[in-house]
C-alpha positions in Angstrom: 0.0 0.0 0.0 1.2 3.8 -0.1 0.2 6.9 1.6 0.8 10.3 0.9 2.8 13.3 3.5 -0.3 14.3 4.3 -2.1 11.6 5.3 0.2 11.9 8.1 -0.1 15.3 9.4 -2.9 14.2 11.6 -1.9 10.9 12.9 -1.4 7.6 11.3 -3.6 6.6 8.1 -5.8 3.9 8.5 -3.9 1.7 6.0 -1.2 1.6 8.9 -3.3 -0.7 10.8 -3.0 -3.2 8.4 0.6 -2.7 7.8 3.5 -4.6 9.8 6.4 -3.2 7.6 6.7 0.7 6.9 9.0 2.2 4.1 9.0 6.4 5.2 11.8 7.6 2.2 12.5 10.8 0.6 14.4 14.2 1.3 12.4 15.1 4.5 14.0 12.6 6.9 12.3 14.7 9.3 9.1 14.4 8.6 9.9 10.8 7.6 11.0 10.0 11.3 8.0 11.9 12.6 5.9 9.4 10.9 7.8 6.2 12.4 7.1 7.9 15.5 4.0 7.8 15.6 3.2 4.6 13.9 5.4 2.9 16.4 3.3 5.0 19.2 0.3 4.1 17.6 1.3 0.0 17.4 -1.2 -1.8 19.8 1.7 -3.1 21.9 4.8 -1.7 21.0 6.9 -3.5 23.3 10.7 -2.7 22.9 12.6 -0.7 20.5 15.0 -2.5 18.7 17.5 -0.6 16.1 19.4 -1.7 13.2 21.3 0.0 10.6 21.1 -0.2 7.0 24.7 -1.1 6.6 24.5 -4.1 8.9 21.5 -5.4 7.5 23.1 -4.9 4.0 26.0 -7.2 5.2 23.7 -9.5 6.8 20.3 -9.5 5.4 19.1 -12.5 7.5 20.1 -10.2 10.7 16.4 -8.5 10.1 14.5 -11.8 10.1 16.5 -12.5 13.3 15.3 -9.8 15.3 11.8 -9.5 13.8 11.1 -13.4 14.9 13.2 -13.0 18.2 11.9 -12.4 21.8 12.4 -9.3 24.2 14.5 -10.4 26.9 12.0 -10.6 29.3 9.6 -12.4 27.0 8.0 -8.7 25.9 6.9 -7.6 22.3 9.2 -5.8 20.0 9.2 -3.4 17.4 12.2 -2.6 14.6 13.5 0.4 13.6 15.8 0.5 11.1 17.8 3.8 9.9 18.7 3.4 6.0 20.8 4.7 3.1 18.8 3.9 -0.4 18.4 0.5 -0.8 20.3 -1.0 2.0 17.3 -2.8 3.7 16.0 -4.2 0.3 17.7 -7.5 0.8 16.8 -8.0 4.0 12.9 -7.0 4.0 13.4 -9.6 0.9 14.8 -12.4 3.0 11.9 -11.5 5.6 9.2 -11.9 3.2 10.3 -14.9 1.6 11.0 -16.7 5.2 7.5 -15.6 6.5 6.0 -17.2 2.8 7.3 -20.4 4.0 6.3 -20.9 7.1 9.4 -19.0 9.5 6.4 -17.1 11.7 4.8 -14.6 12.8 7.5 -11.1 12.9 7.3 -8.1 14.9 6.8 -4.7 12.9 9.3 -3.3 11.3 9.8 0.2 10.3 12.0 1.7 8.3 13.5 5.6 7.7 15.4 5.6 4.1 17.2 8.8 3.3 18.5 9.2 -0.3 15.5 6.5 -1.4 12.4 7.7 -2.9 9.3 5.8 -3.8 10.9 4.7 -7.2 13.2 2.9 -5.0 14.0 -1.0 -5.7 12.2 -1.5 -1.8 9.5 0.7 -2.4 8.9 -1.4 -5.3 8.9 -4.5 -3.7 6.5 -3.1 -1.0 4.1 -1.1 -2.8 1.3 -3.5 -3.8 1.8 -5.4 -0.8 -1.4 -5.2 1.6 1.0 -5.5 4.6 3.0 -2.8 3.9 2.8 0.6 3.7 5.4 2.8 1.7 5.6 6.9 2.1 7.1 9.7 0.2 8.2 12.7 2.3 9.3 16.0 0.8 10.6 18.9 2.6 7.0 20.5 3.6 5.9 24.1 3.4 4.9 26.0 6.1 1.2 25.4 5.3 1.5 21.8 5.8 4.0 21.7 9.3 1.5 24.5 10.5 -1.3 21.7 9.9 0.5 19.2 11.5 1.2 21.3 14.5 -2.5 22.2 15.0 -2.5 17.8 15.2 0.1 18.1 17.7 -1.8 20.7 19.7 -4.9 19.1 19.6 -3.5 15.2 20.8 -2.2 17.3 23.5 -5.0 19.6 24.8 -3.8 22.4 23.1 -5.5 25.2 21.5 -3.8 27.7 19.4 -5.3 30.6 18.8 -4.3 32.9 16.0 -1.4 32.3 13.9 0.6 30.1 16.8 0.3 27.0 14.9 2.4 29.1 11.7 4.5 30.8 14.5 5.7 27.6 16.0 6.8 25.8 12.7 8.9 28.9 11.4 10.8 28.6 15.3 11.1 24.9 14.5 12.4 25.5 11.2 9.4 23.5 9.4 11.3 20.3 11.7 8.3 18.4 13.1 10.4 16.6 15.6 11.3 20.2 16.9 7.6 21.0 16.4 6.3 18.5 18.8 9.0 19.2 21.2 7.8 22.6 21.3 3.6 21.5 21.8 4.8 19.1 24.8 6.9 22.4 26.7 3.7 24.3 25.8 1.4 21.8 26.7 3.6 21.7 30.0 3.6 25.2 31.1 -0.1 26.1 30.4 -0.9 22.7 32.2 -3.2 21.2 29.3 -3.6 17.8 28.8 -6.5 16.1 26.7 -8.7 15.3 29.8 -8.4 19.2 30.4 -7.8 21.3 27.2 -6.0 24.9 27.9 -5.3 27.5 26.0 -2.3 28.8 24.6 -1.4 32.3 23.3 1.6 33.7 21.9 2.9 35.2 24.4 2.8 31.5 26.7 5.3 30.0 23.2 7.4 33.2 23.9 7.4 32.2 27.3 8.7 28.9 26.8 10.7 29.8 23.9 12.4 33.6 24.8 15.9 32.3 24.9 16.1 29.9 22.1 17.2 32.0 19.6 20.0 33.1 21.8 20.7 29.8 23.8 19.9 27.1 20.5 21.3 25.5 17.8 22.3 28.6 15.4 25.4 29.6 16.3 26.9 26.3 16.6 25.4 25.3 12.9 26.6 29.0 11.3 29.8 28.8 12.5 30.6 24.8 11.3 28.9 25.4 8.2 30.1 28.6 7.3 33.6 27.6 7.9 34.4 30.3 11.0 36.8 27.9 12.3 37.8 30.8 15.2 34.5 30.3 16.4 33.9 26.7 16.7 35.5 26.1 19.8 33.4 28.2 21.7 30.7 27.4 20.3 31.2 23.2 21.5 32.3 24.8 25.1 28.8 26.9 25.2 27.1 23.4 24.5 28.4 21.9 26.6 27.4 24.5 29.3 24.2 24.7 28.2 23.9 20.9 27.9 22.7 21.1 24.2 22.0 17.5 23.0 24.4 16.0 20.6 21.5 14.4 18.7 19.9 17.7 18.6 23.3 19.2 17.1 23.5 17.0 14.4 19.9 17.0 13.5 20.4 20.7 13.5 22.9 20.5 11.2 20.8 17.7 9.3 18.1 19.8 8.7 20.6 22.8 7.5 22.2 20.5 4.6 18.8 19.4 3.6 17.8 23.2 3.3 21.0 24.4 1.2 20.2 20.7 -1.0 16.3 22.2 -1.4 17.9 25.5 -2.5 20.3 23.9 -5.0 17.4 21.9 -6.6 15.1 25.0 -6.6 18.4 27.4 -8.0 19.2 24.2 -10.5 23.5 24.4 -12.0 23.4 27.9 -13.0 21.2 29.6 -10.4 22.2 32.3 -8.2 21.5 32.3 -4.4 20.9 36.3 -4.9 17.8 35.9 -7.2 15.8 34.4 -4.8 12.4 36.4 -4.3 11.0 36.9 -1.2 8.0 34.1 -2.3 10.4 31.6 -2.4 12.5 32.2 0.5 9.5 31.7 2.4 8.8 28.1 0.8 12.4 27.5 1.2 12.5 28.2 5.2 15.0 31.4 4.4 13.8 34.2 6.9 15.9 37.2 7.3 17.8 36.7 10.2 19.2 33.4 8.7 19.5 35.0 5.2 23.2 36.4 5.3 24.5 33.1 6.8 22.3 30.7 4.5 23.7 32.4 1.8 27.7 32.1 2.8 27.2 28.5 3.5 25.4 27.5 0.2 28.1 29.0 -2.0 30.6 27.5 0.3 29.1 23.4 0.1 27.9 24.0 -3.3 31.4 23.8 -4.9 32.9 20.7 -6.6 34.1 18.3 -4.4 37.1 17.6 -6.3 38.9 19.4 -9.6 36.7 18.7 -12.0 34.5 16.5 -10.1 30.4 17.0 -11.1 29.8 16.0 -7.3 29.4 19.0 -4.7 30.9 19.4 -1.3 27.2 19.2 0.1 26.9 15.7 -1.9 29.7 14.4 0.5 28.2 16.5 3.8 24.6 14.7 3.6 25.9 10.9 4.2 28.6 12.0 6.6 25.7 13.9 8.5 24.0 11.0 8.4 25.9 8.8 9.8 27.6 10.7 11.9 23.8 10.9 13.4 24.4 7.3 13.5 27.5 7.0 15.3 25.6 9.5 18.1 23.3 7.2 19.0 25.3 4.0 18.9 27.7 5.6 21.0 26.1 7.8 23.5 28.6 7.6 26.4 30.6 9.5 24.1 28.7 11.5 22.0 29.7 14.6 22.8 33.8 13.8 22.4 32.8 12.4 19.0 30.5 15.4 17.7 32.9 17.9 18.3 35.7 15.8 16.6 33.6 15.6 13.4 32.4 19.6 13.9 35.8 20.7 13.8 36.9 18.3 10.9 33.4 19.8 9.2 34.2 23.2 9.8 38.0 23.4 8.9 36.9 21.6 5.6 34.5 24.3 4.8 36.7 27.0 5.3 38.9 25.4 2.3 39.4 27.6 -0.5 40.1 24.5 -2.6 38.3 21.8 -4.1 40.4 19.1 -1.6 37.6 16.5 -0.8 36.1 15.4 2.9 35.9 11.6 3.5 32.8 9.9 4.3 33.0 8.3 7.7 30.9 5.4 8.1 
């Protein structure tokens, strides 16, 4: 089965209930991940998270059937999550089919986030006319759309915006529904709503919650690896470390900034110019004014050939590294923060190359 982005902004569709393996692809991992979140919420007993990565499961594709058919340790459900590159789960979603045809039992859901796939994609394929699987497109949104989704947020939550709040608090999230949320539950906190008790909430309760996050948040840290400002990037990992800033929420920062310069190079195409931009479109492409000067630094900066000669871009090579240094986060969370401000500085020094020398891609 398939399902559209917007099917989503409200909740699950109803074809998820009949789905037990879920295909979320495209260029909005974001919103992408946001919809594995809540199908996984929405699973009748979730049971345990268990998560595999692409790369492993293209090395081992019988490693998915494993999991899928094993046990919790204390006899529990379990649910799989699986973070992919492309095509890297097709084998093993594959193997899992083909065991289940002949008789292997009964597997636990399995959900999977595929950057750099699309629903052309040889696994979307194999998925798409299948009735117990669901595969989803997800392209960066407009502000339209995360505003929606947002109102959904407030409204699971006993929440009710009034005027333009919903708009308001998807332009501070940066269109990111993940951040989104994370701002309705701090709302949803401070007014005391819940859905047994519905509250109000006003602009000035988001400002509330929200008055030092321009100052105190991801920005300056993301500005200063991206652009290059190599001076700065030092004190920009010792503030975030005082202020306790989450690793995760670093490199999804920094996520979310390489998918916007990759929706302005698609929108600009070869020969475009980051100067003729009107002001309609820097509103669909998330470009406000106080970001403006910066945006435009770092896109000419990542948008040059990776090597002499080469038709690949520095922000080709910046997208996987991002991603799996996202990765490499989350396997390794004792020390996360020694390892994100390793790759920040290598990041950083490499875009304040004049030349075309070329970054590797960690894995």
């Amino acid at each position: 089965m398939k399902a559209t982005q917007k099917d989503f902004l409200r909740g699950p569709p109803p074809a998820a209930r009949e789905a037990r393996i879920f295909f979320f692809c495209g260029p909005d991992e974001a919103g992408a991940s946001a919809a594995a979140n809540r199908v996984a919420a929405a699973l009748p007993d979730p049971g345990e998270r268990i998560e595999l990565a692409g790369a492993d499961l293209r090395r081992d594709p019988a490693l998915l059937g494993d999991e899928a058919r094993s046990t919790s340790l204390f006899g529990g459900k379990r649910h799989i999550w699986v973070r992919a590159s492309g095509d890297d789960a097709h084998d093993a979603i594959q193997f899992l089919i083909e065991t289940a045809e002949t008789g292997a039992g009964e597997a636990a859901p399995v959900i999977v986030v595929a950057t750099s796939a699309t629903d052309k994609s040889r696994t979307a394929k194999l998925l798409e006319k299948r009735k117990d699987a669901l595969v989803t497109m997800f392209h960066p949104p407009e502000l339209s759309a995360v505003a929606q989704a947002v109102r959904g947020m407030a409204d699971a939550a006993g929440l009710r915006l009034g005027g333009d709040l919903a708009e308001r608090i998807a332009r501070a999230a940066g269109l990111d529904v993940r951040l989104a949320q994370s701002e309705i539950d701090k709302l949803a906190l401070y007014v005391g709503a819940d859905p047994q008790a519905p509250r109000p909430a006003t602009p000035e309760d988001h400002a509330a919650i929200g008055a030092s996050t321009e100052e105190d948040g991801f920005a300056p840290l993301v500005n200063a690896v991206l652009g290059g400002e190599t001076a700065k990037i030092g004190g920009e990992v010792r503030r975030m470390r005082e202020l306790g800033l989450n690793p995760v929420g670093v490199a999804l920062a920094l996520e979310r900034r390489a998918a916007q310069l990759a929706q302005i190079a698609a929108y600009l195409g070869p020969r475009g110019q980051f100067e003729s931009i009107d002001k309609g479109a820097e509103m669909r492409l998330g470009i406000f004014f106080r970001e403006k000067r910066d945006i435009g630094i770092q896109y000419k900066r990542w948008m040059q050939p990776a090597a002499r000669g080469a038709k690949e871009t520095r922000l080709d090579r910046l997208v996987p590294r991002l991603t799996a240094l996202h990765r490499n986060l989350i396997a390794n969370s004792q020390a996360a923060e020694l390892l994100l401000a390793q790759e920040l500085a290598e990041i950083g020094r490499y875009a304040a190359k004049s030349g075309t020398a070329g970054v590797s891609q960690k894995r």
